[in-house]
C-alpha positions as CSV (number, residue, x, y, z in Angstrom):
1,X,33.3,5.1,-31.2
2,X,32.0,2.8,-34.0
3,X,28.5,1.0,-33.6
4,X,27.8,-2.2,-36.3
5,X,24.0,-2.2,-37.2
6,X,21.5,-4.9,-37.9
7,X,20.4,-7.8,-35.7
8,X,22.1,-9.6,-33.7
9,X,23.3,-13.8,-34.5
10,X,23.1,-16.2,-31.9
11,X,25.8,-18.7,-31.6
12,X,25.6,-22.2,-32.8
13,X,22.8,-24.6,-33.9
14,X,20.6,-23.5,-37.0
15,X,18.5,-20.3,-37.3
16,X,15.2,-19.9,-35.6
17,X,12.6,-20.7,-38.0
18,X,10.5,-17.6,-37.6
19,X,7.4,-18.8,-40.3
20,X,5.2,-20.4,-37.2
21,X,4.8,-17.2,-35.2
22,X,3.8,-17.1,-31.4
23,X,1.8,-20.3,-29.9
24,X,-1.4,-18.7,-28.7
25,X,-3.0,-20.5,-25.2
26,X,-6.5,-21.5,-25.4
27,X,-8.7,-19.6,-24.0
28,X,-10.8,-21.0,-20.7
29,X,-14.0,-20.5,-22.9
30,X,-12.8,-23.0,-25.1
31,X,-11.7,-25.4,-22.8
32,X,-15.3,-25.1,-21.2
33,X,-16.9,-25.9,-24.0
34,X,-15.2,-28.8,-25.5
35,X,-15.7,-30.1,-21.4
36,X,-19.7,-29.6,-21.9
37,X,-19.3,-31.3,-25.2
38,X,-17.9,-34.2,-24.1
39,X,-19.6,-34.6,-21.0
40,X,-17.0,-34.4,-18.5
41,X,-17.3,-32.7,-15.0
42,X,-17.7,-29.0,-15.2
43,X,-14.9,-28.3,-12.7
44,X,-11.8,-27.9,-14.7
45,X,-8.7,-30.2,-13.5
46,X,-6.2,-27.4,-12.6
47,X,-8.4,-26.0,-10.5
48,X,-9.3,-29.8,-8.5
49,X,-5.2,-29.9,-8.0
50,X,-4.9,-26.8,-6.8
51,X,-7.8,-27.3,-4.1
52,X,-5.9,-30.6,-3.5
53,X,-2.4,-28.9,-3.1
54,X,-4.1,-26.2,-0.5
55,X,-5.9,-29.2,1.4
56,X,-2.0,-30.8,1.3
57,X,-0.3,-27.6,2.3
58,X,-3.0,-27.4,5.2
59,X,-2.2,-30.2,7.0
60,X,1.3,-30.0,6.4
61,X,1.4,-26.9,8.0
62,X,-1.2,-27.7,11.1
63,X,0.5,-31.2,11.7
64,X,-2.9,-32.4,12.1
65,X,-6.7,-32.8,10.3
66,X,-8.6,-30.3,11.8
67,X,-12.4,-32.1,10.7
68,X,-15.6,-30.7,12.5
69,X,-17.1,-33.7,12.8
70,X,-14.1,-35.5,14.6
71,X,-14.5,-36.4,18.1
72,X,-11.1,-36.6,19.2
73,X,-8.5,-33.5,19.7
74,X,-5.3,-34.0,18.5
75,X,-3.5,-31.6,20.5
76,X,-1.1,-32.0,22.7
77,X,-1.2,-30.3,26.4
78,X,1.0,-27.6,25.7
79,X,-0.5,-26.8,22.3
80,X,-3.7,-26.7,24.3
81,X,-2.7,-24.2,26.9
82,X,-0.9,-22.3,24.1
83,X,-4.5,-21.5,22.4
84,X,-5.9,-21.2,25.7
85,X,-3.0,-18.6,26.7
86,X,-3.3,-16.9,23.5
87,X,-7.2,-16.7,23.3
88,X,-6.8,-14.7,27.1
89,X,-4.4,-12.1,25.8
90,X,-6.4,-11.6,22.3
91,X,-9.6,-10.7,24.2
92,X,-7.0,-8.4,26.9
93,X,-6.0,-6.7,23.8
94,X,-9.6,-6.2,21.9
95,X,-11.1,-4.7,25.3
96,X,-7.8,-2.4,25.5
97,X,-7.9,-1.1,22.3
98,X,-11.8,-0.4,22.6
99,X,-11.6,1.4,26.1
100,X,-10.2,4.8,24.3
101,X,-11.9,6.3,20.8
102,X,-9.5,7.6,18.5
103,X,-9.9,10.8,19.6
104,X,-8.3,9.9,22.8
105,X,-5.9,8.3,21.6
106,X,-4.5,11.2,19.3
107,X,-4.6,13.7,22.3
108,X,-2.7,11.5,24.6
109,X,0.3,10.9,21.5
110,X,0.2,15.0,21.0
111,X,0.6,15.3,24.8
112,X,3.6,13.0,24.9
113,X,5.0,14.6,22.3
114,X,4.8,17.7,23.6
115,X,6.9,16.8,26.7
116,X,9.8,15.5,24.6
117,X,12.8,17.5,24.7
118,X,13.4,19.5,21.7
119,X,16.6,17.0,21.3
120,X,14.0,15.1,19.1
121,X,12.4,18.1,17.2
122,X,13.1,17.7,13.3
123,X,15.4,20.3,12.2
124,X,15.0,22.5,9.4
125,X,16.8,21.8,6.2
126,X,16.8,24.4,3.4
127,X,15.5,27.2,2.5
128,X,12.4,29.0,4.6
């Protein structure tokens, strides 16, 4: 087996000029600084499109503005009884799930267990 040391050459075009080093980012300290000094807003710009994106993706998502002060629903019947049908089996579900503690519910899971035939026991494997 034969190995050839050193580094390895790229292929075409000239050599990486290595004398510049890394580009370091600024730091958000800086940024907010040179902000205050000029006097622009104190809200820095990527975060204002990001807001804007979410605000975008929003009502892409919902299909339709969803504003608190609006008088109007937007809904259509059956999206209407769908929240209406939904809302109904969410509070079915909450009053379920508080009708037993937990202590309950582990004793009723050991008792079914227990009556399961021992076709679904774990075997043993290894040694013991």
């Amino acid at each position: 087996m034969s190995f050839v040391g050193g580094k390895l050459k790229l292929k075409g075009g000239e050599p990486l000029k290595t004398g510049g080093g890394v580009k370091k980012k600024k730091k958000k300290q800086e940024e907010k600084a040179l902000a205050a000094a000029s006097g622009a807003p104190a809200q820095e710009p990527a975060q204002a499109e990001r807001d804007d994106d979410a605000e975008k993706t929003r009502r892409a998502i919902q299909g339709y503005e969803l504003d608190p002060n609006a008088v109007e629903d937007r809904r259509t019947e059956a999206e209407k009884r769908f929240d209406a049908r939904f809302r109904k089996v969410e509070e079915q579900m909450c009053t379920k799930a508080a009708a037993k503690s937990h202590r309950e519910r582990v004793k009723d899971f050991n008792e079914y267990l227990a009556k399961l035939s021992e076709h679904h026991d774990i075997p043993k494997v290894g040694p013991g």
